[in-house]
N, CA, C and O atoms as a GROMACS GRO file, in nm:
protein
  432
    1UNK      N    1   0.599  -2.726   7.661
    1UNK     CA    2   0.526  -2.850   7.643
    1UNK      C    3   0.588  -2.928   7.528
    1UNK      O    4   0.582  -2.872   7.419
    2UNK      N    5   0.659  -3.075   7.534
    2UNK     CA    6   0.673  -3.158   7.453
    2UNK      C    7   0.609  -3.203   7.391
    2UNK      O    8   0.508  -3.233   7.455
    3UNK      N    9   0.600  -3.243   7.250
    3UNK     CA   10   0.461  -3.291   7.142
    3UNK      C   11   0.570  -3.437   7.136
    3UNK      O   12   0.691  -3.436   7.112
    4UNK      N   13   0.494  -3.539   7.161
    4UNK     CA   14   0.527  -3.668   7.078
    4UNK      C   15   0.477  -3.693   6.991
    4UNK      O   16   0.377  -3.626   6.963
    5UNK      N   17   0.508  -3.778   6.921
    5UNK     CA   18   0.468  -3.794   6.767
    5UNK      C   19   0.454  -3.973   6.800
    5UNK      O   20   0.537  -4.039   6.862
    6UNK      N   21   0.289  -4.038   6.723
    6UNK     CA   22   0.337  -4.132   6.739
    6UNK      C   23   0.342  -4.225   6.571
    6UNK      O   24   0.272  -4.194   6.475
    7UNK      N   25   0.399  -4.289   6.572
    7UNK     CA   26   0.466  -4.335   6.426
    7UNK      C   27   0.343  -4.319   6.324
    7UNK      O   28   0.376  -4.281   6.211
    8UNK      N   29   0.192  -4.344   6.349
    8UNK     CA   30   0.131  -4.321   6.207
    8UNK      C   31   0.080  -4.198   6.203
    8UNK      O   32   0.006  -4.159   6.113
    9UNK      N   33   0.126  -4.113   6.325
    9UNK     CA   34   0.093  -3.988   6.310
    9UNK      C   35   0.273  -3.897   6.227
    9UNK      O   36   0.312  -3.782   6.248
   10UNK      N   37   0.340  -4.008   6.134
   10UNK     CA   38   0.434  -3.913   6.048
   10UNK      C   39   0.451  -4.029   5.893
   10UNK      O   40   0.480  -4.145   5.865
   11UNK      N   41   0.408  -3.899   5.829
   11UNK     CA   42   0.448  -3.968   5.694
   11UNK      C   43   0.607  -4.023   5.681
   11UNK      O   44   0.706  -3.966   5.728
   12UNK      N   45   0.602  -4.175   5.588
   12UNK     CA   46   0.784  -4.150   5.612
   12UNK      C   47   0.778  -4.110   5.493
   12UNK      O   48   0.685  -4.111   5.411
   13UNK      N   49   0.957  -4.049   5.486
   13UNK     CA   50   1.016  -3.992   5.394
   13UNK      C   51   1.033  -4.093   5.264
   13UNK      O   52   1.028  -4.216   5.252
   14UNK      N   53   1.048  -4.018   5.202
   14UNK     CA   54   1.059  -4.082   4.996
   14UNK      C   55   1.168  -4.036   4.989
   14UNK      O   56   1.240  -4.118   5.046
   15UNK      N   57   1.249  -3.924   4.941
   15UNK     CA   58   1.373  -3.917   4.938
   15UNK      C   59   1.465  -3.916   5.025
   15UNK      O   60   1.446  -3.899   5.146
   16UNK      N   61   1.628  -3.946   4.942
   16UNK     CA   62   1.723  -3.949   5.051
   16UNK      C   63   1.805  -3.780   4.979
   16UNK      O   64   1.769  -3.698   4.894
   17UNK      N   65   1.939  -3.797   5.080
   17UNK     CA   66   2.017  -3.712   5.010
   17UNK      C   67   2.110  -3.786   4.829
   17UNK      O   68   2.161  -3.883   4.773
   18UNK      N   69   2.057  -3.588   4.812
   18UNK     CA   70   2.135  -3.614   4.640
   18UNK      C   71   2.014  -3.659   4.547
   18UNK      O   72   2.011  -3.661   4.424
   19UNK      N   73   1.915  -3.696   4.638
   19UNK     CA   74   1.804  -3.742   4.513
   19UNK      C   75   1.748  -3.608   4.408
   19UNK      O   76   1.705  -3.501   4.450
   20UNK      N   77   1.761  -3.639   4.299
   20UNK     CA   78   1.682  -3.524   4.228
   20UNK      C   79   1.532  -3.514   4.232
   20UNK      O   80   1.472  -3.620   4.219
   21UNK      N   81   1.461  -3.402   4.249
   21UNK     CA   82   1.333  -3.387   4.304
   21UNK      C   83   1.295  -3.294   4.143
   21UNK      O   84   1.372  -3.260   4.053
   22UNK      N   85   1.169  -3.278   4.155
   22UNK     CA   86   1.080  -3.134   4.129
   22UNK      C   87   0.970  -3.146   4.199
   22UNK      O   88   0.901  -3.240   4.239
   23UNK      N   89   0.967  -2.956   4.212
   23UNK     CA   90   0.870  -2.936   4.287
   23UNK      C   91   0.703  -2.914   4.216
   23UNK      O   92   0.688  -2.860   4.106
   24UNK      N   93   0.620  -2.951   4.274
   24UNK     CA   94   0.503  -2.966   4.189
   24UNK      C   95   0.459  -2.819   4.148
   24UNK      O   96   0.459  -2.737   4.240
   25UNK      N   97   0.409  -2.762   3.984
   25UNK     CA   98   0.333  -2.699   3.970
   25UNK      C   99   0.224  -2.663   3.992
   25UNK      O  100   0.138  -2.658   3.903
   26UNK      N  101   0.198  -2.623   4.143
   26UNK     CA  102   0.076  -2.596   4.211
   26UNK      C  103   0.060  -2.438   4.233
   26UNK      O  104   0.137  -2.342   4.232
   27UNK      N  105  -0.089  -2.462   4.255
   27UNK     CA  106  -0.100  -2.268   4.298
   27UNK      C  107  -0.237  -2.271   4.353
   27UNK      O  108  -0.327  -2.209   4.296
   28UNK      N  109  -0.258  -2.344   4.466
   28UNK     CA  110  -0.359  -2.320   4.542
   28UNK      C  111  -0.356  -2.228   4.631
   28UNK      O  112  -0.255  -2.196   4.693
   29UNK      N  113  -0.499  -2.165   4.649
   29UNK     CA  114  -0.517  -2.080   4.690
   29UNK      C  115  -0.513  -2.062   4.844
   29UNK      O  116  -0.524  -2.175   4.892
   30UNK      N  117  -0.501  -1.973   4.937
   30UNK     CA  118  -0.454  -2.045   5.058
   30UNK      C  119  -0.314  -1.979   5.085
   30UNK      O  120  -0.254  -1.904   5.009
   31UNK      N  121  -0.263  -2.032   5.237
   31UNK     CA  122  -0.193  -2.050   5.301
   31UNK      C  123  -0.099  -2.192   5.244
   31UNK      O  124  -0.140  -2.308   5.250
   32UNK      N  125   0.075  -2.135   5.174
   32UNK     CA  126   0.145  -2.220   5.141
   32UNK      C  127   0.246  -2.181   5.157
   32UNK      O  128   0.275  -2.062   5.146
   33UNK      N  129   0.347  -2.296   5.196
   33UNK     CA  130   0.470  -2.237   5.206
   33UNK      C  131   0.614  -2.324   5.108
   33UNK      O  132   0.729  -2.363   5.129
   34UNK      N  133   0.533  -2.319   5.020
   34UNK     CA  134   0.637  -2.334   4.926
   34UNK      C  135   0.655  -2.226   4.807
   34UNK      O  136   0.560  -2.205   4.732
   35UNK      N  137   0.769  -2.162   4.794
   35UNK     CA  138   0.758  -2.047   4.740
   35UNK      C  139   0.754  -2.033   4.602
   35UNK      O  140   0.837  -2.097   4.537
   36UNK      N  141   0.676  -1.965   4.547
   36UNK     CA  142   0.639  -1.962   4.437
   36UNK      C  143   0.754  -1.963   4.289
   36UNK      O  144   0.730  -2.002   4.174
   37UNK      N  145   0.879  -1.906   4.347
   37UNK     CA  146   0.972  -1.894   4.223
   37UNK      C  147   1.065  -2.038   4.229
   37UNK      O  148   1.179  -2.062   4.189
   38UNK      N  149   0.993  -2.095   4.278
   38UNK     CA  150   1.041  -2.262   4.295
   38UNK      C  151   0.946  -2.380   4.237
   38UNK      O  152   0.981  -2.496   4.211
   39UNK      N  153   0.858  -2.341   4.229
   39UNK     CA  154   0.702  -2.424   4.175
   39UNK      C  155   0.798  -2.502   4.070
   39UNK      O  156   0.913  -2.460   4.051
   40UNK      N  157   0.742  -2.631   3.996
   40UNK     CA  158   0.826  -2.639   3.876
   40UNK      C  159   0.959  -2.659   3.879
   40UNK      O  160   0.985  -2.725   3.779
   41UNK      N  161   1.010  -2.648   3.910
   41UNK     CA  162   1.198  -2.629   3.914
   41UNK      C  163   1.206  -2.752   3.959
   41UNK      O  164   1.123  -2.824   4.013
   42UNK      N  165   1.369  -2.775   3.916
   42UNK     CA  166   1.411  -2.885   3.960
   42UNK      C  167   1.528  -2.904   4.025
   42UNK      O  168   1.627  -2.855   3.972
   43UNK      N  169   1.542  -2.970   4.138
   43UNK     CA  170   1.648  -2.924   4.238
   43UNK      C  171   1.720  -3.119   4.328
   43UNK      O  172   1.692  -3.237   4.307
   44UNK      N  173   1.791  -3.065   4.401
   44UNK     CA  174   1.860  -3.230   4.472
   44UNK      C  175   1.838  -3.224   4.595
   44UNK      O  176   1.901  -3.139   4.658
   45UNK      N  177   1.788  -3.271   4.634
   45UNK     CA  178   1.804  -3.301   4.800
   45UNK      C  179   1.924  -3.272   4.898
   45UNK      O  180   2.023  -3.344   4.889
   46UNK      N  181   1.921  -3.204   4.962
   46UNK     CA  182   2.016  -3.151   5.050
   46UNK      C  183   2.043  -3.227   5.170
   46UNK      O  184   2.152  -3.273   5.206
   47UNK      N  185   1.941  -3.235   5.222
   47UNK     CA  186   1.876  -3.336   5.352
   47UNK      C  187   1.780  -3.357   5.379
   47UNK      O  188   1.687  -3.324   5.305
   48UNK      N  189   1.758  -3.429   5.508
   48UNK     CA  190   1.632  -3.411   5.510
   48UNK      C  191   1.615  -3.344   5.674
   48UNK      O  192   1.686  -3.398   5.757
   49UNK      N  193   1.536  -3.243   5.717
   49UNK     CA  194   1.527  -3.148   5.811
   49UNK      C  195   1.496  -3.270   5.914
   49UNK      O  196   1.578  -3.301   6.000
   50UNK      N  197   1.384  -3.330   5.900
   50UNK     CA  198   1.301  -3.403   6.002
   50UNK      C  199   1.153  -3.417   5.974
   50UNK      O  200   1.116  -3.396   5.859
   51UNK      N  201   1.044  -3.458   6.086
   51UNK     CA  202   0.897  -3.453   6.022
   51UNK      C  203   0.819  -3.308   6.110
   51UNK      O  204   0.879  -3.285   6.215
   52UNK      N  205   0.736  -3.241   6.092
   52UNK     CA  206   0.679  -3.124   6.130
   52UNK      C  207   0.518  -3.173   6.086
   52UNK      O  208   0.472  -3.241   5.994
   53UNK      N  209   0.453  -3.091   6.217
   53UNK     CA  210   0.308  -3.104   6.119
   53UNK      C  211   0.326  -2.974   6.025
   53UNK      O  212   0.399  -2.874   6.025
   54UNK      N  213   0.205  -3.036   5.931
   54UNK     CA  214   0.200  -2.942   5.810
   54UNK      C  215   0.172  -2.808   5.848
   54UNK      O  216   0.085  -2.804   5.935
   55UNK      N  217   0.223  -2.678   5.806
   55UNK     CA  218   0.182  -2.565   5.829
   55UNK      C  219   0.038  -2.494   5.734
   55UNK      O  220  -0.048  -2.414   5.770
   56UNK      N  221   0.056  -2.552   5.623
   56UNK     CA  222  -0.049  -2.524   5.552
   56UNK      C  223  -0.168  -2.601   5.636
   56UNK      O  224  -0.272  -2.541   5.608
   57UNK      N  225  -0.186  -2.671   5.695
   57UNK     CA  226  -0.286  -2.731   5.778
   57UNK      C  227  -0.322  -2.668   5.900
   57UNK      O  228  -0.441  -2.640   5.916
   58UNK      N  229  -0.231  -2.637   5.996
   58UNK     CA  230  -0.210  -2.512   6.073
   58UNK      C  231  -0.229  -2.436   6.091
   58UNK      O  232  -0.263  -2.408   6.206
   59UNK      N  233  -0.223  -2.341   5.996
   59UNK     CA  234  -0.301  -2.208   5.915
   59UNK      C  235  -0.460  -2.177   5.952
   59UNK      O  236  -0.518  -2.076   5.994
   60UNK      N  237  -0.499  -2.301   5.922
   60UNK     CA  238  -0.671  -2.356   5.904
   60UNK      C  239  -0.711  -2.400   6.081
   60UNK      O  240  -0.831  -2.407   6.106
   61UNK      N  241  -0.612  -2.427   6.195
   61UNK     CA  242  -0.654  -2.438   6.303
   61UNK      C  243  -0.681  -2.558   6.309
   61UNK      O  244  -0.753  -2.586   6.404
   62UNK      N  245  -0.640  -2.674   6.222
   62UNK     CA  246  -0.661  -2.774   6.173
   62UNK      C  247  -0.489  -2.854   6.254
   62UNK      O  248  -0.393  -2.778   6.267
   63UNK      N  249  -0.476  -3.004   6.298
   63UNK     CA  250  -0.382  -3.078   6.397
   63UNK      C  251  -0.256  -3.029   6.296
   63UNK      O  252  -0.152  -2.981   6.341
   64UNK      N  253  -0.279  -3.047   6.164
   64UNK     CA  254  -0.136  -3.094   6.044
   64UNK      C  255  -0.079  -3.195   6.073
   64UNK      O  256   0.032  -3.222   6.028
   65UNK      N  257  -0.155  -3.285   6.166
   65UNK     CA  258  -0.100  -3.427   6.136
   65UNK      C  259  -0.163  -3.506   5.992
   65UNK      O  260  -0.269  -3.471   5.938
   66UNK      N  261  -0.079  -3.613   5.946
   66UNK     CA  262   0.066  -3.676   5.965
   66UNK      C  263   0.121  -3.550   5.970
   66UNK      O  264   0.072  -3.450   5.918
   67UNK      N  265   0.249  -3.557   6.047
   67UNK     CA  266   0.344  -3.500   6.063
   67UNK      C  267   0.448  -3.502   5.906
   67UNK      O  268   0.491  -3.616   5.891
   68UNK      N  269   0.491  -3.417   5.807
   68UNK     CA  270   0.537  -3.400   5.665
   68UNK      C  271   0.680  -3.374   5.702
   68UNK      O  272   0.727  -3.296   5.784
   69UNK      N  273   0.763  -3.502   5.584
   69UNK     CA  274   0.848  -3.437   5.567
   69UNK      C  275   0.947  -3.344   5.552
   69UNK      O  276   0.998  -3.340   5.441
   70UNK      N  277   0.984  -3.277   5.626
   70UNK     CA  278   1.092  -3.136   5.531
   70UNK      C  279   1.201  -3.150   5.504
   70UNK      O  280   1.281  -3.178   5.593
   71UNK      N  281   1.243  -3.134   5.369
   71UNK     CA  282   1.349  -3.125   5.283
   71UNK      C  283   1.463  -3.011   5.279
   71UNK      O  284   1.442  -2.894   5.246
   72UNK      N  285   1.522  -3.036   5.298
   72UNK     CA  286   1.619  -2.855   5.206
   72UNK      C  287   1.711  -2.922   5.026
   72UNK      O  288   1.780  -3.013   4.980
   73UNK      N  289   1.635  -2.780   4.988
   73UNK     CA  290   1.654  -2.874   4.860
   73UNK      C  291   1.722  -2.796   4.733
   73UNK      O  292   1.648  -2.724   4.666
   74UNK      N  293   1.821  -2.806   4.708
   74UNK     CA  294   1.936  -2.706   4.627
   74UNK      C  295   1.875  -2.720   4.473
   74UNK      O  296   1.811  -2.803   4.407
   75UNK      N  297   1.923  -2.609   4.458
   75UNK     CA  298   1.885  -2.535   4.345
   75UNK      C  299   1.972  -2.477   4.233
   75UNK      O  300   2.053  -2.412   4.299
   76UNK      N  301   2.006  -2.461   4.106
   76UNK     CA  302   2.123  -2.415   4.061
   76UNK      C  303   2.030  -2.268   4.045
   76UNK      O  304   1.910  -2.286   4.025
   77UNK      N  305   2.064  -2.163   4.049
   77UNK     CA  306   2.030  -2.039   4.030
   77UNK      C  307   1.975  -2.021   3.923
   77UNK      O  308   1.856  -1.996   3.905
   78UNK      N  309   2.088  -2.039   3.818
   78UNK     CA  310   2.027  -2.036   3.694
   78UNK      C  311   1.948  -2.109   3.648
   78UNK      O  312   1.912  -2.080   3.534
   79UNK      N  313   1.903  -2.196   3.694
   79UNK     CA  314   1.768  -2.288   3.640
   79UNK      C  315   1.671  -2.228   3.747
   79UNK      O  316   1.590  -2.320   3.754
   80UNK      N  317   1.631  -2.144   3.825
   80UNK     CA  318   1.562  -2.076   3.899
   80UNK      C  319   1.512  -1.928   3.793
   80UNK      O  320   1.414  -1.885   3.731
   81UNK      N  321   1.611  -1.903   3.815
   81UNK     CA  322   1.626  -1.727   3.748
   81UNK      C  323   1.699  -1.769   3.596
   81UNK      O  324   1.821  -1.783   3.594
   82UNK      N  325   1.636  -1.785   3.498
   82UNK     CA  326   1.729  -1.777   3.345
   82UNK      C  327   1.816  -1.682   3.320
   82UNK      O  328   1.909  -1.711   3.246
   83UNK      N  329   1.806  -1.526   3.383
   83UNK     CA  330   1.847  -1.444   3.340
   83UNK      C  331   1.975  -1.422   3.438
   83UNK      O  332   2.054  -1.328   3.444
   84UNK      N  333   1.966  -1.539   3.511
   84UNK     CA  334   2.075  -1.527   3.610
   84UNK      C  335   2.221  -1.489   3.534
   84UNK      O  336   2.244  -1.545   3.427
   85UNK      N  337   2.321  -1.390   3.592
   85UNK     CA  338   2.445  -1.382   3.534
   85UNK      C  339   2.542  -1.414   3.624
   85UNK      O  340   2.654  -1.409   3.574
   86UNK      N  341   2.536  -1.460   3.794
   86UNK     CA  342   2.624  -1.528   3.845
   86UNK      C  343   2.705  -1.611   3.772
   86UNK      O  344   2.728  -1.622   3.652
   87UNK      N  345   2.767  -1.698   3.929
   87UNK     CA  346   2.875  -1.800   3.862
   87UNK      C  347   2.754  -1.916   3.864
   87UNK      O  348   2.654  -1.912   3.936
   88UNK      N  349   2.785  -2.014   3.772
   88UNK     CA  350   2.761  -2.125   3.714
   88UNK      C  351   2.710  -2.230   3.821
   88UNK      O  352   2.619  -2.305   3.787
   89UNK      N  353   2.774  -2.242   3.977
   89UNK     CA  354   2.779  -2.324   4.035
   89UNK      C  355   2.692  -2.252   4.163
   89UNK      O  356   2.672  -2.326   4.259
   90UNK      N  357   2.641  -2.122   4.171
   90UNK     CA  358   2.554  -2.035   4.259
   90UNK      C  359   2.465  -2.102   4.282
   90UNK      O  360   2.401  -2.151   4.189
   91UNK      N  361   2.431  -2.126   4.418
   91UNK     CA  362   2.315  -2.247   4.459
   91UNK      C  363   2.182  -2.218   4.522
   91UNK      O  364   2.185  -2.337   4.552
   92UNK      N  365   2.058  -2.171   4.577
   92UNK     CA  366   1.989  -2.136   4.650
   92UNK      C  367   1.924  -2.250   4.691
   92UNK      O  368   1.889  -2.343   4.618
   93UNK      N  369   1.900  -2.236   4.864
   93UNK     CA  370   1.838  -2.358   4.919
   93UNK      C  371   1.696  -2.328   4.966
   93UNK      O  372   1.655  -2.214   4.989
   94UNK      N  373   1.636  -2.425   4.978
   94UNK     CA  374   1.506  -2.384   4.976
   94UNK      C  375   1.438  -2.525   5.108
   94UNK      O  376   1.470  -2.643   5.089
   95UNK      N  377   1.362  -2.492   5.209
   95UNK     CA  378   1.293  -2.607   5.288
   95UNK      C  379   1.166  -2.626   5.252
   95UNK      O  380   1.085  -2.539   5.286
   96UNK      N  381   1.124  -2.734   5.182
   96UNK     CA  382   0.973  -2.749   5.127
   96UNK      C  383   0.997  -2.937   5.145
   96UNK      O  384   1.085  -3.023   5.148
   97UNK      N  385   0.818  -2.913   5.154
   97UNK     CA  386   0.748  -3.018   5.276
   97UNK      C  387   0.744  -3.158   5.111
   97UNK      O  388   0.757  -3.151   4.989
   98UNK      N  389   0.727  -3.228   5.177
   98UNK     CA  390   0.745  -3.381   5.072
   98UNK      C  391   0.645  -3.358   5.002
   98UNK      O  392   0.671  -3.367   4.882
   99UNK      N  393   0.512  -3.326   5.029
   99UNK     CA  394   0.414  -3.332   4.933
   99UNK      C  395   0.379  -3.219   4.826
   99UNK      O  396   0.288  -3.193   4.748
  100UNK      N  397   0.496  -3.169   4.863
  100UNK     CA  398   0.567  -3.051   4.706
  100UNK      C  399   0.658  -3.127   4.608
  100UNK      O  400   0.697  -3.084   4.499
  101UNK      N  401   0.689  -3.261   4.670
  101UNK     CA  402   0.797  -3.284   4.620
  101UNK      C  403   0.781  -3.435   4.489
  101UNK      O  404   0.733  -3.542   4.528
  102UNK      N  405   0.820  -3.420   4.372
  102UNK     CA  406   0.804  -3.551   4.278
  102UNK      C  407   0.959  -3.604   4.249
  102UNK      O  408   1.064  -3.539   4.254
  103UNK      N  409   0.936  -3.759   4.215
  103UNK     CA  410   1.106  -3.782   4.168
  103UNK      C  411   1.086  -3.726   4.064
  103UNK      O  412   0.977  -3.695   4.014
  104UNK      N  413   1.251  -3.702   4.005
  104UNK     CA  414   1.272  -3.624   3.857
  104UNK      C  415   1.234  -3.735   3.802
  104UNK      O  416   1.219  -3.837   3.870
  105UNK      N  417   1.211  -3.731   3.657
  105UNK     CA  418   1.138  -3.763   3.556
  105UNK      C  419   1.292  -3.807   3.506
  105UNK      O  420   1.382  -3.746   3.564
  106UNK      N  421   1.332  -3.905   3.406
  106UNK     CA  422   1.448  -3.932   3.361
  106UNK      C  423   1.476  -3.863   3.198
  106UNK      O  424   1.580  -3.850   3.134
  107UNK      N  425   1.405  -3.845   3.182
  107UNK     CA  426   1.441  -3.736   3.060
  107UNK      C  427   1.457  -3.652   3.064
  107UNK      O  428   1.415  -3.596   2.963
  108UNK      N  429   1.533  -3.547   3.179
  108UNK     CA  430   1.614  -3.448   3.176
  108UNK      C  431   1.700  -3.449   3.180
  108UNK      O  432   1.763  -3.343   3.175
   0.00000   0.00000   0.00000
């Protein structure tokens, strides 16, 4: 079965690629799928996946329309993990939904 989507049933996107993001310091309780050793961090836009309904909405048996953003969104390791001893340029990617997502702040 095909799902159409119709336009105000999808949030549009806020970032492009290369944009610097952070992800919001949240910790609700629940069904989430943004992973926790990412909360906080600050990472660039990779791409953008496409729109999905929300899974955290989903969860609940609930439509998850608007349909949310998904991102893949790079990471330097070591600003993930401090204690990281890789190389310098070690990247981890991560797919989390737009409404995890804030522009960076310019004072970093």
């Amino acid at each position: 079965m095909q799902v159409r989507s119709r336009r105000r049933d999808v949030v549009s996107p806020r970032f492009l690629a290369g944009d610097r993001v952070k992800v919001r310091a949240a910790y609700p309780i629940g069904h989430v799928r943004t992973p926790y050793y990412v909360r906080g961090k600050h990472g660039i836009i990779e791409r953008l996946c496409g729109a999905f309904a929300n899974p955290e909405e989903l969860a609940y048996a609930r439509s998850g329309l608007p349909a949310q953003p998904l991102y893949r969104v790079r990471f330097f390791q070591r600003d993930v993990w401090p204690d990281y001893s890789g190389e310098s340029a070690d990247v981890v990617e991560v797919e989390i939904y737009q409404h995890w997502l804030e522009p960076e702040e310019d004072s970093r």
